[in-house]
N, CA and C atoms of all chains as a GROMACS GRO file, in nm:
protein
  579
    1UNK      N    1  10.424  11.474  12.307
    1UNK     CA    2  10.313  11.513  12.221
    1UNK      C    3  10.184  11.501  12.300
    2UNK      N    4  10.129  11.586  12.299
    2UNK     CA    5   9.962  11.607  12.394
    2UNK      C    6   9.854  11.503  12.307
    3UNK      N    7   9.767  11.430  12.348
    3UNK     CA    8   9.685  11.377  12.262
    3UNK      C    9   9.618  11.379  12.164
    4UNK      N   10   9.570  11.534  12.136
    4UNK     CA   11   9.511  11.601  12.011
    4UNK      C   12   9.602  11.642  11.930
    5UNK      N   13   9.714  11.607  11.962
    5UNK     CA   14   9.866  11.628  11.854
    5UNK      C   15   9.830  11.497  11.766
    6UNK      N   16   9.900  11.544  11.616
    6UNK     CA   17   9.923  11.402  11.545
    6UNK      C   18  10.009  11.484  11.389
    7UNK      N   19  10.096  11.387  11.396
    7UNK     CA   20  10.214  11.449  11.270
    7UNK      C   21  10.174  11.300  11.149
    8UNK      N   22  10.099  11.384  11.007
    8UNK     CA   23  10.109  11.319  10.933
    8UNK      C   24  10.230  11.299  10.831
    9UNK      N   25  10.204  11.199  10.808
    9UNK     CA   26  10.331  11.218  10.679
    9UNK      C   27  10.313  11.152  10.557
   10UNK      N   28  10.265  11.170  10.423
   10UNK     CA   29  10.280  11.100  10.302
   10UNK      C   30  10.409  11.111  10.244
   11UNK      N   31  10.408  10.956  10.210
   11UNK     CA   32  10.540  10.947  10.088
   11UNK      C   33  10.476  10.883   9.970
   12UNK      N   34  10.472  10.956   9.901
   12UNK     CA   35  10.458  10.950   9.722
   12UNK      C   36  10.509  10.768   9.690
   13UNK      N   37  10.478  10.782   9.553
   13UNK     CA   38  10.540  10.689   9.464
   13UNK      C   39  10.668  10.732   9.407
   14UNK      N   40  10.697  10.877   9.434
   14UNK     CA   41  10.859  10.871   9.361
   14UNK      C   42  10.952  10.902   9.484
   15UNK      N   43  10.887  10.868   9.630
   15UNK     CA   44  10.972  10.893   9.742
   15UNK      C   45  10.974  11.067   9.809
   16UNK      N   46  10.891  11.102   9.744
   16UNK     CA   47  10.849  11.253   9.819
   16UNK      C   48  10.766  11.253   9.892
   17UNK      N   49  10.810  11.369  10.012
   17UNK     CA   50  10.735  11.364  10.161
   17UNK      C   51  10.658  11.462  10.184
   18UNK      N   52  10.517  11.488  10.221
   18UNK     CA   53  10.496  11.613  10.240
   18UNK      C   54  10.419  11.544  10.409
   19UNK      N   55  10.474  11.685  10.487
   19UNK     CA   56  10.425  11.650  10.675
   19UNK      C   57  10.317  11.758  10.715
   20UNK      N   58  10.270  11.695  10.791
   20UNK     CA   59  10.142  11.769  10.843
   20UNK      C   60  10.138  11.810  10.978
   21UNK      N   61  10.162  11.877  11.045
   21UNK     CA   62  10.146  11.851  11.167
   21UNK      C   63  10.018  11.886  11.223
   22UNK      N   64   9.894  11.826  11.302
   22UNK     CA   65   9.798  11.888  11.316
   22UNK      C   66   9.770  11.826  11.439
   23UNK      N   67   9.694  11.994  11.473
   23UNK     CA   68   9.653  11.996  11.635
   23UNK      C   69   9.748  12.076  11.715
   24UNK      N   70   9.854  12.106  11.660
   24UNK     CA   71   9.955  12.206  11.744
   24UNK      C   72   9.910  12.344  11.725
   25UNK      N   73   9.948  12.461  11.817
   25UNK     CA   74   9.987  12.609  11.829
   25UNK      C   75  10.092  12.649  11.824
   26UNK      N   76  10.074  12.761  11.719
   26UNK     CA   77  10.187  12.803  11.730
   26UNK      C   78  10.332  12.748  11.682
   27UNK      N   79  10.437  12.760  11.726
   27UNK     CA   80  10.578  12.717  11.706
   27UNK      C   81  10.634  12.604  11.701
   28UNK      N   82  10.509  12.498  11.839
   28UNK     CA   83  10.544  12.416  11.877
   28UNK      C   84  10.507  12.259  11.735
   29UNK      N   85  10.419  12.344  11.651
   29UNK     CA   86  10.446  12.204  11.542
   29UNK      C   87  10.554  12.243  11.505
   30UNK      N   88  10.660  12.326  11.460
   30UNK     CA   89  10.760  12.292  11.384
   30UNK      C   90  10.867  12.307  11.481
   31UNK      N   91  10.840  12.232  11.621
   31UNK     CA   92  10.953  12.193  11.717
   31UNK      C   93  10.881  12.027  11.683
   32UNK      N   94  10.770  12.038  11.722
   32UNK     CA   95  10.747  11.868  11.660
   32UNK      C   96  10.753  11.808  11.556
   33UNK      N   97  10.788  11.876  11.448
   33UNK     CA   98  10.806  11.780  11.339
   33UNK      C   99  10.941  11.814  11.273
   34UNK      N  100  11.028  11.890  11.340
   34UNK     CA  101  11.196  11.935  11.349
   34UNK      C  102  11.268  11.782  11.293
   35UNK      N  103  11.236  11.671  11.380
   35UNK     CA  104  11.292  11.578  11.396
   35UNK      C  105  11.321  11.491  11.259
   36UNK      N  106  11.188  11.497  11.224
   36UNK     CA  107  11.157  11.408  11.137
   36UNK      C  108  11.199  11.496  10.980
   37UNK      N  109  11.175  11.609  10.974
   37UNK     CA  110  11.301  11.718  10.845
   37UNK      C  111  11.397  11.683  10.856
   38UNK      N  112  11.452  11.656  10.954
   38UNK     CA  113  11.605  11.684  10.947
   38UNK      C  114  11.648  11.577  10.918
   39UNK      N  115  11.575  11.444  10.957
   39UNK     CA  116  11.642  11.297  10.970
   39UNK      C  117  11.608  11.257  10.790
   40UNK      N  118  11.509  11.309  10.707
   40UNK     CA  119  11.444  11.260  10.630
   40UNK      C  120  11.527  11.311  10.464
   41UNK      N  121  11.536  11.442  10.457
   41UNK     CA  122  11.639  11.561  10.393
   41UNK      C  123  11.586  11.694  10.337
   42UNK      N  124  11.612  11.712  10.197
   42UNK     CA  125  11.587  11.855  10.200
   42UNK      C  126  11.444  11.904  10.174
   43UNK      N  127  11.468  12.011  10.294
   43UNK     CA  128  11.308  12.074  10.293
   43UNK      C  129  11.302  12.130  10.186
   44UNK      N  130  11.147  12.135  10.145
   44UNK     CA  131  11.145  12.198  10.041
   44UNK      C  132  11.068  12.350  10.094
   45UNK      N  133  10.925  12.302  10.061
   45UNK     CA  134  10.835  12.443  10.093
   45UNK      C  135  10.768  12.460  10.223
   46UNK      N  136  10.762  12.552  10.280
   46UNK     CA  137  10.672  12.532  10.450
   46UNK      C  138  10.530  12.604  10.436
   47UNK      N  139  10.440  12.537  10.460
   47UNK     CA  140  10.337  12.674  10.426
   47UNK      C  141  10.287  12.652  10.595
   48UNK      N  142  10.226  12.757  10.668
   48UNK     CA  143  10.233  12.771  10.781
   48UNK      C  144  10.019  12.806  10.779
   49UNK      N  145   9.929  12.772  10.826
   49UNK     CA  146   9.821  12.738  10.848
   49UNK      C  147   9.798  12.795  10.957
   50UNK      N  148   9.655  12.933  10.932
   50UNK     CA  149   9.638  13.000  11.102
   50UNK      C  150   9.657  12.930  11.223
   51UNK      N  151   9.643  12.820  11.230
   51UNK     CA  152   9.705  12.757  11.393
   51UNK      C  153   9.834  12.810  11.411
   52UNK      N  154   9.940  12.808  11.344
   52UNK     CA  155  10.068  12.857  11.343
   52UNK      C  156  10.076  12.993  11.447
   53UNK      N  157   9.971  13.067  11.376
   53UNK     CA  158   9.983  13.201  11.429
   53UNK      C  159   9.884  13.246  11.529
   54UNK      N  160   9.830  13.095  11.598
   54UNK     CA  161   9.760  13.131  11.715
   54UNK      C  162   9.859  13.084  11.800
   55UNK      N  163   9.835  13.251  11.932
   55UNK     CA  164   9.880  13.183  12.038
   55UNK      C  165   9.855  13.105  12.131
   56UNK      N  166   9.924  13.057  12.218
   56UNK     CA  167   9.886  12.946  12.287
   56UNK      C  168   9.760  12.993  12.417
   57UNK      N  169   9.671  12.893  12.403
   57UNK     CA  170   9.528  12.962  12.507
   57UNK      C  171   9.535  12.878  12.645
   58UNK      N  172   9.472  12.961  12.712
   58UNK     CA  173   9.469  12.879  12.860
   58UNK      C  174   9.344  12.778  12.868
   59UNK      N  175   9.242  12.807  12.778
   59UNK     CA  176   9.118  12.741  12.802
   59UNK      C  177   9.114  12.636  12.629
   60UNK      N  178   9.112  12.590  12.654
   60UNK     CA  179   9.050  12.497  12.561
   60UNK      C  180   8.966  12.561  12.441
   61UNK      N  181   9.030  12.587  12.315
   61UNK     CA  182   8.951  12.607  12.231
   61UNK      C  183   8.914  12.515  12.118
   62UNK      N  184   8.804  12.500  12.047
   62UNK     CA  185   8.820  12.405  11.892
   62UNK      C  186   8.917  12.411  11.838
   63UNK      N  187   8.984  12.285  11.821
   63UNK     CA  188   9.066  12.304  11.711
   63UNK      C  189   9.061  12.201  11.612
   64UNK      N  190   8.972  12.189  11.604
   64UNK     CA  191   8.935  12.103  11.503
   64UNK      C  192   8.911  12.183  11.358
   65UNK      N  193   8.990  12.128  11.258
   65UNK     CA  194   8.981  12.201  11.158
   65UNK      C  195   9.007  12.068  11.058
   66UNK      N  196   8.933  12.118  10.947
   66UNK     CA  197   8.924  12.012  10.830
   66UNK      C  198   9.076  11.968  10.755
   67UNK      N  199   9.088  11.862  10.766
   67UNK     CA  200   9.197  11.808  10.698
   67UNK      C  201   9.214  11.751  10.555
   68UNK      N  202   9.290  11.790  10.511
   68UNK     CA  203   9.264  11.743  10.334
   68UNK      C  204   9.369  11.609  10.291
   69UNK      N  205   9.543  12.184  11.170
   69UNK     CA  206   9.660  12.217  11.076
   69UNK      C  207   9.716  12.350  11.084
   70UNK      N  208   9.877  12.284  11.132
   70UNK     CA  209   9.946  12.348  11.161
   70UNK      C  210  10.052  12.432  11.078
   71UNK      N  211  10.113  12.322  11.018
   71UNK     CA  212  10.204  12.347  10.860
   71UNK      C  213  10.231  12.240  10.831
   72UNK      N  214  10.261  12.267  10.698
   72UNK     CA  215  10.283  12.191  10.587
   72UNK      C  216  10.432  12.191  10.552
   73UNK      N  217  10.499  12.087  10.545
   73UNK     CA  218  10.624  12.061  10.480
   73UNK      C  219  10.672  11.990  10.336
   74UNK      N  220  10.762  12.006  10.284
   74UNK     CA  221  10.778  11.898  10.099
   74UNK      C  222  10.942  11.896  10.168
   75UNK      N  223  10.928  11.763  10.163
   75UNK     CA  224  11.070  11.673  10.138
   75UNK      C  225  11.107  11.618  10.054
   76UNK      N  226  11.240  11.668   9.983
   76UNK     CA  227  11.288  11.532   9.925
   76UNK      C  228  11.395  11.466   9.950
   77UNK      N  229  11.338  11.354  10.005
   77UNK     CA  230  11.414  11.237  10.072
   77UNK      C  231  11.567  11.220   9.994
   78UNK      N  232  11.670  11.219  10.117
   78UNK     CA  233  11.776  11.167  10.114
   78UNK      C  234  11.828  11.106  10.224
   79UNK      N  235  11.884  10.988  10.129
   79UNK     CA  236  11.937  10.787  10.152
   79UNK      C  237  12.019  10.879  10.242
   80UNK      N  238  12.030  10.859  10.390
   80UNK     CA  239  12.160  10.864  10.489
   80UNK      C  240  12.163  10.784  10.541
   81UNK      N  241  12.042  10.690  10.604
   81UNK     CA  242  12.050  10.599  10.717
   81UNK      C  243  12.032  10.435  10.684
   82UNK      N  244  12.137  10.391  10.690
   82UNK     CA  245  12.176  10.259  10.634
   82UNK      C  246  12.092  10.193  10.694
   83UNK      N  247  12.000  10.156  10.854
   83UNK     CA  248  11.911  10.060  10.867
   83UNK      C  249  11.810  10.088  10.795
   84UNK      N  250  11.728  10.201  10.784
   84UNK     CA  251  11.631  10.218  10.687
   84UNK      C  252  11.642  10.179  10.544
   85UNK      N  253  11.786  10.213  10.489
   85UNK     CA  254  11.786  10.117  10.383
   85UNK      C  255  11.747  10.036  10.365
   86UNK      N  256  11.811   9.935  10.500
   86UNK     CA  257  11.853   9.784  10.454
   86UNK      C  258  11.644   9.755  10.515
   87UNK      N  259  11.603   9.778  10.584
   87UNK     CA  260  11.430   9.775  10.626
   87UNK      C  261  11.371   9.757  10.474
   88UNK      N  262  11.394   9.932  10.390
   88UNK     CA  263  11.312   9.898  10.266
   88UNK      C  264  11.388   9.797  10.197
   89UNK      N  265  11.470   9.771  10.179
   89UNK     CA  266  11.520   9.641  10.107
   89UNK      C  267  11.442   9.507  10.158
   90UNK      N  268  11.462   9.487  10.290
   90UNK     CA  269  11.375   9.377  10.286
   90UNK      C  270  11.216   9.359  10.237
   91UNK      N  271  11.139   9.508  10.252
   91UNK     CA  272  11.016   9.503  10.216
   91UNK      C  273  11.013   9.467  10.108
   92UNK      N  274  11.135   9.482  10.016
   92UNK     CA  275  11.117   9.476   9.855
   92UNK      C  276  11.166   9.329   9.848
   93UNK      N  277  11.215   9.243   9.916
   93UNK     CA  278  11.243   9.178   9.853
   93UNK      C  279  11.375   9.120   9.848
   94UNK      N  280  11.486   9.218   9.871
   94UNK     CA  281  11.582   9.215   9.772
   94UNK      C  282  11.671   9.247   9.916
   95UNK      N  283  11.826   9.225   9.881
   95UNK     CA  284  11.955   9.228   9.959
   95UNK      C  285  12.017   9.355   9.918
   96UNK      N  286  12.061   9.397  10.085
   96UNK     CA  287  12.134   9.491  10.061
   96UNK      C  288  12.314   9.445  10.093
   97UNK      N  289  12.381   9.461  10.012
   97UNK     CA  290  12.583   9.429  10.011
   97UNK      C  291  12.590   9.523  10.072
   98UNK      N  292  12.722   9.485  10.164
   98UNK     CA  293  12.781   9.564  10.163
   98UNK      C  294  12.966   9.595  10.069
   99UNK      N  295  12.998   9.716  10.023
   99UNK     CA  296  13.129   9.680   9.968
   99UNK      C  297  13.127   9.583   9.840
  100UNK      N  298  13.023   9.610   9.780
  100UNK     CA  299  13.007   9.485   9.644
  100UNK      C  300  13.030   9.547   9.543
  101UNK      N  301  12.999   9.485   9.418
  101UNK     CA  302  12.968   9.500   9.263
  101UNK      C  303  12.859   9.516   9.237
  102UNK      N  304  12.755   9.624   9.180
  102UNK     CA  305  12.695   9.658   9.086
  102UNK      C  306  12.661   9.564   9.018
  103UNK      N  307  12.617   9.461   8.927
  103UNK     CA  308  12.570   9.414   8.806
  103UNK      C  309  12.510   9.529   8.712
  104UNK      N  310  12.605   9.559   8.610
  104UNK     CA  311  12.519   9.635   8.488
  104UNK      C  312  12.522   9.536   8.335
  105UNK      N  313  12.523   9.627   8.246
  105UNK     CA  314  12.457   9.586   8.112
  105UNK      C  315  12.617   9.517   8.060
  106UNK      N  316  12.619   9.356   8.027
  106UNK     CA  317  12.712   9.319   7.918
  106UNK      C  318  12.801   9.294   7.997
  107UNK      N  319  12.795   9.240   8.136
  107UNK     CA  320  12.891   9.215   8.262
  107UNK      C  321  12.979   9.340   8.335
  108UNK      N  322  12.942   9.407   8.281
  108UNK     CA  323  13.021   9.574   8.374
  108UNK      C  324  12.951   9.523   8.471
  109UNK      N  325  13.076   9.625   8.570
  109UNK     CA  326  12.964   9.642   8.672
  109UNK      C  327  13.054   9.714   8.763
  110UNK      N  328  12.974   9.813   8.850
  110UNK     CA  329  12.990   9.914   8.908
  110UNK      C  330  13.007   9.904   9.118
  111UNK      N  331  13.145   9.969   9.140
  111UNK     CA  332  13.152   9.961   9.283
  111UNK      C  333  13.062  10.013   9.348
  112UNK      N  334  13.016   9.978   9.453
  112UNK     CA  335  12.939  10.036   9.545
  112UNK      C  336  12.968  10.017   9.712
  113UNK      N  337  12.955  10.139   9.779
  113UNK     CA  338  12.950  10.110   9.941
  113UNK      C  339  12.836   9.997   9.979
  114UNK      N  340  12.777  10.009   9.910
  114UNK     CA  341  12.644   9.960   9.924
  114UNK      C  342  12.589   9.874   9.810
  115UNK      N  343  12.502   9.793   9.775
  115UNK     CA  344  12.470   9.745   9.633
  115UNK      C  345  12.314   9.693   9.672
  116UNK      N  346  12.238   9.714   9.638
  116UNK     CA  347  12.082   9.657   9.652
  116UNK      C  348  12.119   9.533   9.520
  117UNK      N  349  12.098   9.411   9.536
  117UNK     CA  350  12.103   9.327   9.488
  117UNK      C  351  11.918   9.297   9.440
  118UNK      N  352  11.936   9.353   9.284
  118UNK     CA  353  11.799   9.314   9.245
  118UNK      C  354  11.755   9.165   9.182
  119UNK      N  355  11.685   9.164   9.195
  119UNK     CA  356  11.612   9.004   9.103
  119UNK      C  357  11.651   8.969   8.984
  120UNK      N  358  11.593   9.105   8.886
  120UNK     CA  359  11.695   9.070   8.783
  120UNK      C  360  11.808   9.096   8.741
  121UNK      N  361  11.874   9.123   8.616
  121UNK     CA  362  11.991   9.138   8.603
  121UNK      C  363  12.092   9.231   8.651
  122UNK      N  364  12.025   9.365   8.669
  122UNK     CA  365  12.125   9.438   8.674
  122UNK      C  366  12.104   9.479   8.829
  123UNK      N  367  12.200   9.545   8.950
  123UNK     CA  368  12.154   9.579   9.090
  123UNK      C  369  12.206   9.719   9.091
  124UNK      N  370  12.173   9.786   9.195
  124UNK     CA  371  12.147   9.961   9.204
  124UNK      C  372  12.298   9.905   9.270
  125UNK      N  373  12.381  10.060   9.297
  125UNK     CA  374  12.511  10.080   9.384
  125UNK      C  375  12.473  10.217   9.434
  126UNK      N  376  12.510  10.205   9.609
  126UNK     CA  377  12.512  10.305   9.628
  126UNK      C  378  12.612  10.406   9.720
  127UNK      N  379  12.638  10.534   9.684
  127UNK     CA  380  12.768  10.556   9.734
  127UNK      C  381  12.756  10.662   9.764
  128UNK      N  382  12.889  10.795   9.841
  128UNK     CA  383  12.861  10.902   9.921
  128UNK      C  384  12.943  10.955   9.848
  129UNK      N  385  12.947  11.099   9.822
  129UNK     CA  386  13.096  11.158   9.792
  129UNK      C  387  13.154  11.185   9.901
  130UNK      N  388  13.146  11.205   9.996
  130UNK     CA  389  13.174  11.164  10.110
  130UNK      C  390  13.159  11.154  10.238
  131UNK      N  391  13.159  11.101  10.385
  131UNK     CA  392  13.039  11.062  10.496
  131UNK      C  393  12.952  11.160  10.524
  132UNK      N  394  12.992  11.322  10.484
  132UNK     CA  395  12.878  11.400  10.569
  132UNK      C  396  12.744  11.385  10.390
  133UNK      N  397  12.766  11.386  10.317
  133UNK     CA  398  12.671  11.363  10.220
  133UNK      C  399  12.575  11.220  10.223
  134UNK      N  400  12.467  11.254  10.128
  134UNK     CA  401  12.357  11.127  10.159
  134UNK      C  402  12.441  11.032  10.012
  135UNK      N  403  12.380  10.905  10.064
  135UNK     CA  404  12.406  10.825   9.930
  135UNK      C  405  12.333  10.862   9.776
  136UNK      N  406  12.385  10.807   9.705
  136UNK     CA  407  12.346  10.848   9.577
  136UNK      C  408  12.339  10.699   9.473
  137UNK      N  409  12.238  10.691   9.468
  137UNK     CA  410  12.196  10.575   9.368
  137UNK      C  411  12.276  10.592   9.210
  138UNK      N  412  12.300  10.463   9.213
  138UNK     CA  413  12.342  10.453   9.034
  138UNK      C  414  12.263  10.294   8.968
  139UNK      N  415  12.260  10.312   8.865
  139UNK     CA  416  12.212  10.201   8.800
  139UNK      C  417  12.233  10.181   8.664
  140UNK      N  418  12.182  10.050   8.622
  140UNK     CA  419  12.175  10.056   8.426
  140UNK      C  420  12.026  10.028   8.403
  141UNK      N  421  11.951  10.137   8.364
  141UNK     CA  422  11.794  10.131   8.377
  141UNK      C  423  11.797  10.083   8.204
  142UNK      N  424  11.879  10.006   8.129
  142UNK     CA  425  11.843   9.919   8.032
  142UNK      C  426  11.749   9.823   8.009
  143UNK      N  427  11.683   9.840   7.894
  143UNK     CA  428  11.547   9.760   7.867
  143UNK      C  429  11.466   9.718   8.030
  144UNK      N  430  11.441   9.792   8.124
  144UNK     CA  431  11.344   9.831   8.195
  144UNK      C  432  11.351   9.739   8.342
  145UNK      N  433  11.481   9.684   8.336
  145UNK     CA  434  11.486   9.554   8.474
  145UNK      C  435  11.491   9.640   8.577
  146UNK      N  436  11.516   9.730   8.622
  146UNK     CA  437  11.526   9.799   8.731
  146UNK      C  438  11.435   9.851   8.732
  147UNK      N  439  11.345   9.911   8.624
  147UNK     CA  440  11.256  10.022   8.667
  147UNK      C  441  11.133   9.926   8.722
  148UNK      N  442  11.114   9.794   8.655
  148UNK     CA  443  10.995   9.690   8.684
  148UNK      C  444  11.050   9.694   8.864
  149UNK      N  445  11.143   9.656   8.872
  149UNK     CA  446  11.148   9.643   9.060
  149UNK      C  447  11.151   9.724   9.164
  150UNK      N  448  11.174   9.821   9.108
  150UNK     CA  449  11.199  10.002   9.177
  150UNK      C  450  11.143  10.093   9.137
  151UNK      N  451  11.074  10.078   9.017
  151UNK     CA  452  10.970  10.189   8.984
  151UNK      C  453  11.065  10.305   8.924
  152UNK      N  454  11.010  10.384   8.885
  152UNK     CA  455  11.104  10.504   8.763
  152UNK      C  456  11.164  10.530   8.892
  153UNK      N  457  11.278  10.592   8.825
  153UNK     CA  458  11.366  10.695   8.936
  153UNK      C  459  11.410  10.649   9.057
  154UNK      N  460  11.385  10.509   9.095
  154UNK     CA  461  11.373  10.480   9.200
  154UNK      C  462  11.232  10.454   9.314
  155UNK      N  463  11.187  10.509   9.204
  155UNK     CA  464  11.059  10.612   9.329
  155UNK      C  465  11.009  10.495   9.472
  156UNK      N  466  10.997  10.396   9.422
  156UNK     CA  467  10.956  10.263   9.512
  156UNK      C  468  11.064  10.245   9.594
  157UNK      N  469  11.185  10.268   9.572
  157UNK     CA  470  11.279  10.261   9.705
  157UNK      C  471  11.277  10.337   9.769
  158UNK      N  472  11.251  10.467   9.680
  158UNK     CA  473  11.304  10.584   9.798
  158UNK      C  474  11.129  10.558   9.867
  159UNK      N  475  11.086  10.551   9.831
  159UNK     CA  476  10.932  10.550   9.887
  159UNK      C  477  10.974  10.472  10.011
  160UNK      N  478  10.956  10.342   9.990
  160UNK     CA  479  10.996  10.260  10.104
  160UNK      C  480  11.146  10.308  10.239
  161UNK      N  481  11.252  10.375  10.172
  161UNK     CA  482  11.304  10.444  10.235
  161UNK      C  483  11.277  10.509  10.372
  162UNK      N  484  11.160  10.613  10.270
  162UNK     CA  485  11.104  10.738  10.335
  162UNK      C  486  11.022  10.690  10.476
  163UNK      N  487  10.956  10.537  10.473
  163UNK     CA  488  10.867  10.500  10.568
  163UNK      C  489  10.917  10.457  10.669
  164UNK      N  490  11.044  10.386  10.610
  164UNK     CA  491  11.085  10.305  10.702
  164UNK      C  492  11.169  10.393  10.823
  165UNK      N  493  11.258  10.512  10.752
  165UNK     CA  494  11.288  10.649  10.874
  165UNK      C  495  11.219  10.687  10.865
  166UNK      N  496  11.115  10.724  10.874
  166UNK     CA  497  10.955  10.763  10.947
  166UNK      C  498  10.952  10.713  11.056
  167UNK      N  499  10.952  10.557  11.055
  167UNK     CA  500  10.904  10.450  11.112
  167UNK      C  501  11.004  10.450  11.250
  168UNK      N  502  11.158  10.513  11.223
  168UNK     CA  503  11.250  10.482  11.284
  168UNK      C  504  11.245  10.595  11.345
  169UNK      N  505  11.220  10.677  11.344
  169UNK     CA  506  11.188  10.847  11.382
  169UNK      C  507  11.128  10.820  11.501
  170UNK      N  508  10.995  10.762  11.456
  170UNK     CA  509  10.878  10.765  11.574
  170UNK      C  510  10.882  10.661  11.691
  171UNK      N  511  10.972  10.578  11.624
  171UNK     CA  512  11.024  10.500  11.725
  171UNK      C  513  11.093  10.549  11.847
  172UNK      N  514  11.179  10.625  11.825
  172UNK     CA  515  11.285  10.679  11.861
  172UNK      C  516  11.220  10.755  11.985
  173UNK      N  517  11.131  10.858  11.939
  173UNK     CA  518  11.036  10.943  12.033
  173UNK      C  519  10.908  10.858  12.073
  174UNK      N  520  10.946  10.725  12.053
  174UNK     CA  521  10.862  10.653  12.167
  174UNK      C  522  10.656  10.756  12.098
  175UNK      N  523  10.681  10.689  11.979
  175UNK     CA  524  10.554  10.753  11.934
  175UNK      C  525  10.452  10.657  11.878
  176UNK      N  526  10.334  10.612  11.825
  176UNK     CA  527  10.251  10.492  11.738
  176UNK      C  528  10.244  10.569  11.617
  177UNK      N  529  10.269  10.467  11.566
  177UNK     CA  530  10.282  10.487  11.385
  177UNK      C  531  10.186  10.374  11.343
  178UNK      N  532  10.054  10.456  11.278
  178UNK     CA  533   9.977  10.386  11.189
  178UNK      C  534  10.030  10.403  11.061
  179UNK      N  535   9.983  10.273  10.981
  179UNK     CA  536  10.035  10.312  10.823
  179UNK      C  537   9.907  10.306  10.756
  180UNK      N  538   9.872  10.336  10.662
  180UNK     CA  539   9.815  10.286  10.527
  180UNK      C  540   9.846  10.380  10.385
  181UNK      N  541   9.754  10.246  10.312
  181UNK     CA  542   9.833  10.268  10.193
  181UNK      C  543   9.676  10.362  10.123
  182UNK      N  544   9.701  10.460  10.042
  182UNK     CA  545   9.607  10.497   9.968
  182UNK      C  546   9.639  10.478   9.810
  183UNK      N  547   9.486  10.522   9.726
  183UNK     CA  548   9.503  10.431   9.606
  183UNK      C  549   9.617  10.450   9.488
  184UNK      N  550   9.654  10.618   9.521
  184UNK     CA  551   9.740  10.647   9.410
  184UNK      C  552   9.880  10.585   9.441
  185UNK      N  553   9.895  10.471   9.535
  185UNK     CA  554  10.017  10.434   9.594
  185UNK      C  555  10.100  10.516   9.707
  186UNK      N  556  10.065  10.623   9.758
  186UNK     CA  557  10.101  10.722   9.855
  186UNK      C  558  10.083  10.608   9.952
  187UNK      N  559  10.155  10.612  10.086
  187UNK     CA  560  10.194  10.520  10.185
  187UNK      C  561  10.179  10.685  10.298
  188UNK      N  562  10.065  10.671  10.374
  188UNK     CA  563  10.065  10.780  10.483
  188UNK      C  564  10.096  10.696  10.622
  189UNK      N  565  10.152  10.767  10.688
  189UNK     CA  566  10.197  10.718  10.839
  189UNK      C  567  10.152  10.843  10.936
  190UNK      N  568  10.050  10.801  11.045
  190UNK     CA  569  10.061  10.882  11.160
  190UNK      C  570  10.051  10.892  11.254
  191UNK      N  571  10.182  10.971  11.321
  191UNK     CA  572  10.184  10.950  11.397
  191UNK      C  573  10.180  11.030  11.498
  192UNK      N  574  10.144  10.947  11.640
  192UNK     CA  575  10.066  10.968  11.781
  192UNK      C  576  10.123  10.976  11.918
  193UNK      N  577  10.112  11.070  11.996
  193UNK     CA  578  10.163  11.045  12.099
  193UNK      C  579  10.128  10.869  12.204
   0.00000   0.00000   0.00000
């Protein structure tokens, strides 16, 4: 994981998970947070956030984006 | 933000069990009895031995499936220690393979707790 990577994760009061992955491009959050779906159980919904669908840059761009 | 995922957690990994069990408190059997209502009581692979009267059992239909909680949620002894549905175990569950996840990939796991009782963990290269 690169340093500006970071995978959140809340668990509820009735044991429900929802994951965050933030700071990734592209594909590579849902190679980073693969691990932790699979070990945890069933996925439910994925919603995918324009980072998803940026490709990966050679130069350094903001990626700082507001987190809720 | 990258994406967003909804899990719902399923019991497979017996150290994480037995982790949230200790956070709570309480023993995990192995191969025991259940305590339910009026001296029944129910087999389990597993048995979370609660405080009060009655204890959860928990069992697989079989190894490739997750465990499956049973209980006697009578006049409210289980739900006071586990919260409806469980929700406080599986909660604690959920952190503790979190916890074991990030371990694994050699990762830092901050925790805290926020007010509605949500337990966030994140983690860092």
């Amino acid at each position: 994981m690169k340093s500006k990577e970071q995978i959140d994760v809340w668990i509820n009061i009735d044991g429900d998970i929802t994951i965050n992955a933030v700071g990734f491009t592209g594909k590579t959050c849902e190679e980073a947070t693969a691990f932790l779906e699979e070990g945890l159980g069933l996925i439910g919904r994925k919603q995918r956030t324009s980072d998803y669908y940026r490709k990966n840059r050679n130069h350094n761009t903001n990626h700082q984006k507001q987190q809720t | 933000m990258s994406h967003f995922t909804t899990i719902q957690t399923q019991i497979r990994d017996v150290a994480a069990l037995e982790d949230a069990c200790t956070e709570l408190g309480v023993e995990l059997l192995r191969d025991a009895k259940a305590r339910g209502f009026s001296g029944q009581s129910r087999d389990g692979e597993f048995v979370i031995k609660l405080r009060g009267p009655y204890d959860i059992a928990a069992n697989r239909a079989d190894e490739n499936n997750s465990y499956e909680l049973a209980t006697d949620w009578w006049d409210g002894h289980v739900e006071r220690e586990v919260g409806q549905n469980y929700g406080r175990l599986i909660q604690l569950y959920g952190v503790h393979k979190t916890i074991h996840e990030a371990n694994k990939k050699r990762l830092r796991v901050t925790r805290k707790q926020e007010t509605d009782g949500t337990i966030k963990l994140s983690l860092a290269a």
